[in-house]
C-alpha positions in Angstrom: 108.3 96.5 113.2 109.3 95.4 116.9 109.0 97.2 119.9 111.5 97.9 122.3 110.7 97.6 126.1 109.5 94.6 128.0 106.1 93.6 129.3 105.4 93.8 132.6 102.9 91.8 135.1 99.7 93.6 135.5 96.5 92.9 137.6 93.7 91.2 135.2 90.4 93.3 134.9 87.1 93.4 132.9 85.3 95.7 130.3 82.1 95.6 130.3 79.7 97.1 128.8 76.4 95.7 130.4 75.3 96.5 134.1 76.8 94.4 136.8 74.9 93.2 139.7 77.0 93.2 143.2 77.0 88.8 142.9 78.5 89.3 139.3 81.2 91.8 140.3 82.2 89.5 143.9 82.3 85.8 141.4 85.1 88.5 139.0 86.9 89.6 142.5 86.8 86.2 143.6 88.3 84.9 140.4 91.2 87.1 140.9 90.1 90.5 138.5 91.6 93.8 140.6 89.5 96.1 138.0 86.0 96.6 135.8 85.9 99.4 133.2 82.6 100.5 132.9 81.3 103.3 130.2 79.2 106.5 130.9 76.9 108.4 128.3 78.6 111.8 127.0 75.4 113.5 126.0 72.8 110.8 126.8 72.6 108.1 129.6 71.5 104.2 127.7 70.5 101.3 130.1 74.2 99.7 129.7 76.1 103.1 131.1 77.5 103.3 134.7 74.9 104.7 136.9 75.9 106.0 140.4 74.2 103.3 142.3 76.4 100.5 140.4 79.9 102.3 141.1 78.7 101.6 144.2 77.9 98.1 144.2 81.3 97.8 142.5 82.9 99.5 144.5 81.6 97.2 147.5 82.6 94.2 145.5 86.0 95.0 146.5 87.1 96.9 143.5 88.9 99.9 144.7 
């Protein structure tokens, strides 16, 4: 079945699901990505999760 509606431009971005160090994040801003999803623990933290200290690095990447 087809969908009605049309597709619109939108920015390119990442998922990732690894830790990103701040010279990973710039080369994706550099390459044109405007966004990284990241994912957090609900009940436990693992080593790939979003820590506080790498939304900031991220954040100083020039993701806003």
């Amino acid at each position: 079945m087809a969908l009605q509606g049309s597709v619109q431009n939108a920015p390119a971005g990442i998922d990732a699901n690894a830790v990103l160090s701040a010279s990973v994040a710039k080369q994706f801003v550099d390459a044109g990505y405007r966004f990284c999803v990241r994912y957090v623990g609900r009940t436990q933290m693992a080593s790939h999760d979003l820590t506080a200290a790498e939304a900031r690095t991220l954040l100083g990447a020039a993701w806003r």
